[in-house]
TIVOMAR-573962 format. One line per 10 residues: number of its first residue (from 1); for each residue x, y, z of C-alpha. Coordinates in steps of 0.05 Angstrom, whole numbers, plus 5000, padded with zeros to 4 digits. Example, Ala and Ser with C-alpha at 12.3 -4.5 7.8 and 13.67 -1.06 7.14 Angstrom:
1) 5246:4910:5156 ~ 5273:4979:5143 .
END
This chain:
1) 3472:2417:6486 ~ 3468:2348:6519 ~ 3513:2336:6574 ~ 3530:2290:6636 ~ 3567:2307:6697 ~ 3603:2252:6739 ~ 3560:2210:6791 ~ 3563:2170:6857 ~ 3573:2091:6841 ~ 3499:2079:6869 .
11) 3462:2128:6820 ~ 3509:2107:6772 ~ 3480:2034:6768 ~ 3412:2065:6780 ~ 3415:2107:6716 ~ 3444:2049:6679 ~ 3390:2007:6697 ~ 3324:2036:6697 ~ 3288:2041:6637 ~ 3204:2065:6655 .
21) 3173:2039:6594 ~ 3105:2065:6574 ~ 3071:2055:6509 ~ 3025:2055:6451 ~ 2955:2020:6429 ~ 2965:1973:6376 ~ 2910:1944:6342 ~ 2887:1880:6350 ~ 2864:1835:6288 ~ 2783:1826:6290 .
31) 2772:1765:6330 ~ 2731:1712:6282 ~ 2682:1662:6303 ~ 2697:1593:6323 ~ 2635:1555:6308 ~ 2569:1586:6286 ~ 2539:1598:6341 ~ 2591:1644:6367 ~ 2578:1721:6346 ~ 2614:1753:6302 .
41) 2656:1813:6329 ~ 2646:1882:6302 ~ 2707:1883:6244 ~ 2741:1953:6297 ~ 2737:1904:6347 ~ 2804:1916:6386 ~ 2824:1869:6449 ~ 2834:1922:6503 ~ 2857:1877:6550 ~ 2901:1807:6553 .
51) 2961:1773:6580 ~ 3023:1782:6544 ~ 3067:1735:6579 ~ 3062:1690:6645 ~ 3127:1701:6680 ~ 3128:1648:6740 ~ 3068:1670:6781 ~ 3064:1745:6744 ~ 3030:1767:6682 ~ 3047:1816:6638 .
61) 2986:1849:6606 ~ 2977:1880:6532 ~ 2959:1943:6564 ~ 3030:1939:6596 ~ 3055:1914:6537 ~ 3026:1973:6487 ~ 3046:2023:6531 ~ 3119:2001:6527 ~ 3120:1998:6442 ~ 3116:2076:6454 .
71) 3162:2084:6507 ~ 3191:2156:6515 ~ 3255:2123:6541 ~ 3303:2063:6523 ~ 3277:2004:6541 ~ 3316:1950:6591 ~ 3388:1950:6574 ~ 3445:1951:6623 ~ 3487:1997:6569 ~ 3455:2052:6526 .
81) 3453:2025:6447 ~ 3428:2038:6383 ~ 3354:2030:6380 ~ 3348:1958:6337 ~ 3309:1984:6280 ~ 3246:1924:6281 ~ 3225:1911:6200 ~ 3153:1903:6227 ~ 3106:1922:6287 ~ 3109:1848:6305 .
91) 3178:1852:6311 ~ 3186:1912:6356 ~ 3124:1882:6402 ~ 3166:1818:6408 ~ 3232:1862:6429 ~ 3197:1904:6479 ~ 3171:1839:6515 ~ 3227:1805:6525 ~ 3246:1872:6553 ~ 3181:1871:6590 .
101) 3198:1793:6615 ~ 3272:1813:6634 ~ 3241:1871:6683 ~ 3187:1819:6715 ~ 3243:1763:6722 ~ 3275:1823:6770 ~ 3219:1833:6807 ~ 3211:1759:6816 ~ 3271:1763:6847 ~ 3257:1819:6886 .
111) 3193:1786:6921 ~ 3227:1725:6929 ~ 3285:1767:6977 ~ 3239:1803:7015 ~ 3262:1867:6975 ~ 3205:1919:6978 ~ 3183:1997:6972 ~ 3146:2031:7019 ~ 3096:2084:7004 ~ 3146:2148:7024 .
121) 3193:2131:6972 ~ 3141:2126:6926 ~ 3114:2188:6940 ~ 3175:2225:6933 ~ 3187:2196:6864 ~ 3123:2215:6844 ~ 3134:2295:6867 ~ 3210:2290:6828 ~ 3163:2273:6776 ~ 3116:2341:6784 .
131) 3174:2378:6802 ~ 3216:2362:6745 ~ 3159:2377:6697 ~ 3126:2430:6730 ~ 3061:2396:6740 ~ 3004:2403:6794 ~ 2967:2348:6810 ~ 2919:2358:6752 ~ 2972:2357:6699 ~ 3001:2297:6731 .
141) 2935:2258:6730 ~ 2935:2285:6657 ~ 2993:2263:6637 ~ 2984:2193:6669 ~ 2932:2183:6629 ~ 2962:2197:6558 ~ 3018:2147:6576 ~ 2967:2100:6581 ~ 2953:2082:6654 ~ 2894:2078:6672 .
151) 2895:2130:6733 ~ 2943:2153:6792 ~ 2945:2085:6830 ~ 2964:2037:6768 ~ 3024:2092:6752 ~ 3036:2092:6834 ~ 3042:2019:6830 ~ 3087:2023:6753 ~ 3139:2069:6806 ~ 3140:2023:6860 .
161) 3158:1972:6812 ~ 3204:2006:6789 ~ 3236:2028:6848 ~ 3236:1958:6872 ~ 3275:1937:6812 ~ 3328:1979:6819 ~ 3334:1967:6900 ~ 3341:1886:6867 ~ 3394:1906:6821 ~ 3444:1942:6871 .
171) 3431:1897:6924 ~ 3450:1842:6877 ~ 3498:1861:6829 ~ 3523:1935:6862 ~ 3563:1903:6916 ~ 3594:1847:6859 ~ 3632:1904:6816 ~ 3701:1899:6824 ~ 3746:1950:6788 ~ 3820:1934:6805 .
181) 3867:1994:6799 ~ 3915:1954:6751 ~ 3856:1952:6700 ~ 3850:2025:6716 ~ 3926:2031:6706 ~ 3920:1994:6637 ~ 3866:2023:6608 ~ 3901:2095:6619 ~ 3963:2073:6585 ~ 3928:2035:6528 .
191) 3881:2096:6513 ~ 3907:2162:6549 ~ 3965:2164:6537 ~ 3987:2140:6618 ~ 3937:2193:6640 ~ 3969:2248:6602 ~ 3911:2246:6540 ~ 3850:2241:6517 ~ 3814:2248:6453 ~ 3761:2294:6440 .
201) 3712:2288:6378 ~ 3687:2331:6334 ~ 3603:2319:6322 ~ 3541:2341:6308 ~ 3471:2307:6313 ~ 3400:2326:6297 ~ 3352:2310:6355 ~ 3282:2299:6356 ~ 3260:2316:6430 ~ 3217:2283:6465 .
211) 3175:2310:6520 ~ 3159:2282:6582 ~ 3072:2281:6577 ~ 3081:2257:6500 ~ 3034:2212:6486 ~ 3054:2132:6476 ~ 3031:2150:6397 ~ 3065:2211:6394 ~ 3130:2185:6412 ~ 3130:2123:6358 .
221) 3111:2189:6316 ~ 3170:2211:6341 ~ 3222:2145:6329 ~ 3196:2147:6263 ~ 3211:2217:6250 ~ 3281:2207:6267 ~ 3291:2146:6229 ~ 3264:2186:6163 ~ 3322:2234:6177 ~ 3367:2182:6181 .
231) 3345:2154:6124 ~ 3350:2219:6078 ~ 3424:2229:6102 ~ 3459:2175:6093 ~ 3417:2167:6025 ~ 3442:2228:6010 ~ 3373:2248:5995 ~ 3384:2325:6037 ~ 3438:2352:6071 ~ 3451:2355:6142 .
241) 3443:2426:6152 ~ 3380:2430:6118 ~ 3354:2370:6160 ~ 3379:2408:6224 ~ 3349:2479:6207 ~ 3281:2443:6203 ~ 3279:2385:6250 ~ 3333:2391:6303 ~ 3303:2407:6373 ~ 3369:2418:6412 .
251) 3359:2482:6435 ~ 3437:2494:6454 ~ 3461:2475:6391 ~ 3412:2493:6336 ~ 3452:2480:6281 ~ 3467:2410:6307 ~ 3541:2424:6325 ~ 3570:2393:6383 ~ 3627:2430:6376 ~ 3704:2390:6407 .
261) 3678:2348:6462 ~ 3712:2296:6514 ~ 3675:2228:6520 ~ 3660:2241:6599 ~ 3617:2309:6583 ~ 3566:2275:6525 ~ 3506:2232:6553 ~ 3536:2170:6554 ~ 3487:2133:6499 ~ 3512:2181:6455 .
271) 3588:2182:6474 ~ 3580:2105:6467 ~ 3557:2107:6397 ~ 3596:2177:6380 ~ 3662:2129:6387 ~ 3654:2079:6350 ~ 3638:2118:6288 ~ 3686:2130:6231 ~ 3697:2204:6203 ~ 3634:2232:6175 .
281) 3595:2169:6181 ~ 3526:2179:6212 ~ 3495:2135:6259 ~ 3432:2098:6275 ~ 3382:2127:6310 ~ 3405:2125:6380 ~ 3353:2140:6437 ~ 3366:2178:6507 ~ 3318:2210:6561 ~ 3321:2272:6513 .
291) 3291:2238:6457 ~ 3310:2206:6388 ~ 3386:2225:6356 ~ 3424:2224:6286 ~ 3496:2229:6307 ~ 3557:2241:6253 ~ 3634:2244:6270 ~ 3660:2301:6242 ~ 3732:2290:6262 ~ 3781:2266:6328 .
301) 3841:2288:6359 ~ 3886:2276:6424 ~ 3892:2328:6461 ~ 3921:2341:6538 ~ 3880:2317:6596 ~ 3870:2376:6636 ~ 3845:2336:6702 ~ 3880:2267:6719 ~ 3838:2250:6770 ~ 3777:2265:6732 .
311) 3804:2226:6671 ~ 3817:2163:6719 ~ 3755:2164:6755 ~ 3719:2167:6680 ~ 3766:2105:6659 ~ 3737:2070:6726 ~ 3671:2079:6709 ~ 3669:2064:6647 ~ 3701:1990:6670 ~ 3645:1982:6718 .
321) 3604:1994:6658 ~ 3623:1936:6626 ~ 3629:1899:6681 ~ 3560:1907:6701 ~ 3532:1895:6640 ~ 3566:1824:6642 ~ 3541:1815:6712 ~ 3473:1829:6692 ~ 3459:1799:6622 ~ 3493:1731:6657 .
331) 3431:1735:6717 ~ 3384:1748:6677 ~ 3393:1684:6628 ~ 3405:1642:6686 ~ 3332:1674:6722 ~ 3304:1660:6649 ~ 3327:1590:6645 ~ 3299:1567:6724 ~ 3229:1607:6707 ~ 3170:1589:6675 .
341) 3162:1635:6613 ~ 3105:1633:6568 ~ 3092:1690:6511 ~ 3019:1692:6483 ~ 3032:1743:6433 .
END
């Protein structure tokens, strides 16, 4: 069963920031002579290597730019949501670069501050990563290479990156959040009842896992896969429990069912999208480190908050939530309107 346990406020804007994209190999249209003289491609001709985007000074590559269509995680957004379901592969290609463009602007930033990453931090990061998974330095060079890097240094230099954007982010919007404890006050008498309440909700999802040396193809396999379930349930096509007993990868709840839960225990891309569903309505396909999920709200009720303090430290964070995503969506559209931006796609 997915859940989340309460969080320091510098992790806390880590984990709402960082999104690692990685990504899948898209074909690109044969490339047709311009005059005679020119050769003719082969007609499998693919492009295997091009710029994207110019971002100011920096260049996002196809190679980058394939490898995040098949991300294994959500791509750059301040607040888990719903996955925006693209109605071609252009589309989702043009949605993943301006996620793509959003990260560089950062980094822009970064290099422009002085903000770097030395190589101990990246090193560490890189043995979380073989811990977490289990891997020796064989499987990790493995695994590098089926999410599309081209070896150990270009993924060393994707976690530096990385790292460097979230160092940007708290340096510049960490120390802005300001959570006054009348807004804490309000919210716990609009919604908990003065800190005597909360609700709990009733659910049950089917999840198709993802794992964490899938493939950039195998995880568009996999987004599909849970858009097709989608798509049978709320066509009424099979029923939910059939759909679970065959696809459903949650290994602590088989049969899908979440069983009574309080908003601060779920992962919160799912608690997001969990509450703002009506009773028995299913979701869209909503995406989390664990992989791809069908949610449905099976029912709600109020019920007595067992741990103020808990409950009001919850209410906090989920203000700085929204506050941060304010912060950051108004940088970013003022670092996208003083940059040169140019897409080539």
């Amino acid at each position: 069963m997915i859940r989340i346990v309460t969080m320091p406020a510098a992790r806390m804007i880590a984990g709402l920031l960082v999104a690692i994209v990685a990504g899948e190999l898209l074909p690109v249209a044969p490339v047709q002579a311009a005059v005679p003289r020119v050769a003719k491609l082969p007609t499998e001709f693919e492009e295997v290597e091009g710029i994207a985007a110019i971002v100011g000074t920096a260049l996002i590559t196809f190679s980058e730019l394939r490898r995040a269509m098949g991300s294994q995680q959500a791509t750059q957004e301040v607040v888990p949501t719903d996955i925006a379901r693209p109605r071609s592969v252009g589309e989702l290609r043009l949605q993943v670069l301006q996620s793509l463009i959003d990260n560089a602007l950062v980094l822009r930033a970064a290099s422009e501050l002085g903000v770097t990453v030395d190589d101990h931090d990246v090193d560490q990061q890189v043995a979380e990563v073989k811990k977490r998974n289990h891997w020796d330095d064989d499987e990790l060079e493995t695994a590098v290479h089926k999410l599309g890097f081209a070896n150990l240094v270009a993924y060393r230099q994707h976690v530096r990156h990385e790292l460097t954007r979230v160092r940007m982010l708290q340096i510049k919007l960490g120390s802005r959040l300001r959570v006054a404890d009348d807004e804490v006050k309000k919210m716990l008498e609009l919604e908990h009842c003065g800190g005597t309440c909360e609700e709990e909700v009733h659910a049950r999802h089917i999840m198709v896992g993802v794992a964490g040396d899938d493939t950039p193809a195998a995880v568009n396999k996999k987004r599909d896969k849970a858009w097709q379930i989608h798509d049978l349930l709320v066509d009424g096509k099979a029923t939910f429990e059939d759909l679970a007993d065959k696809f459903n990868d949650d290994r602590g709840a088989p049969d899908g069912d979440l069983g009574w839960q309080r908003r601060w225990t779920i992962e919160p891309g799912l608690a997001a999208k969990l509450w703002s569903l009506k009773k028995n309505e299913y979701s869209a396909v909503v995406q989390t480190p664990y992989g791809f999920h069908v949610l449905q709200l099976l029912d709600r009720r109020r019920t007595q908050a067992k741990d103020k303090e808990l409950l009001e430290e919850f209410v906090r964070r989920r203000l700085q939530e929204d506050q941060l995503a304010r912060l950051y969506k108004a940088w970013i559209e003022e670092l996208r309107r003083t940059t040169h931006i140019e897409t080539r796609t």
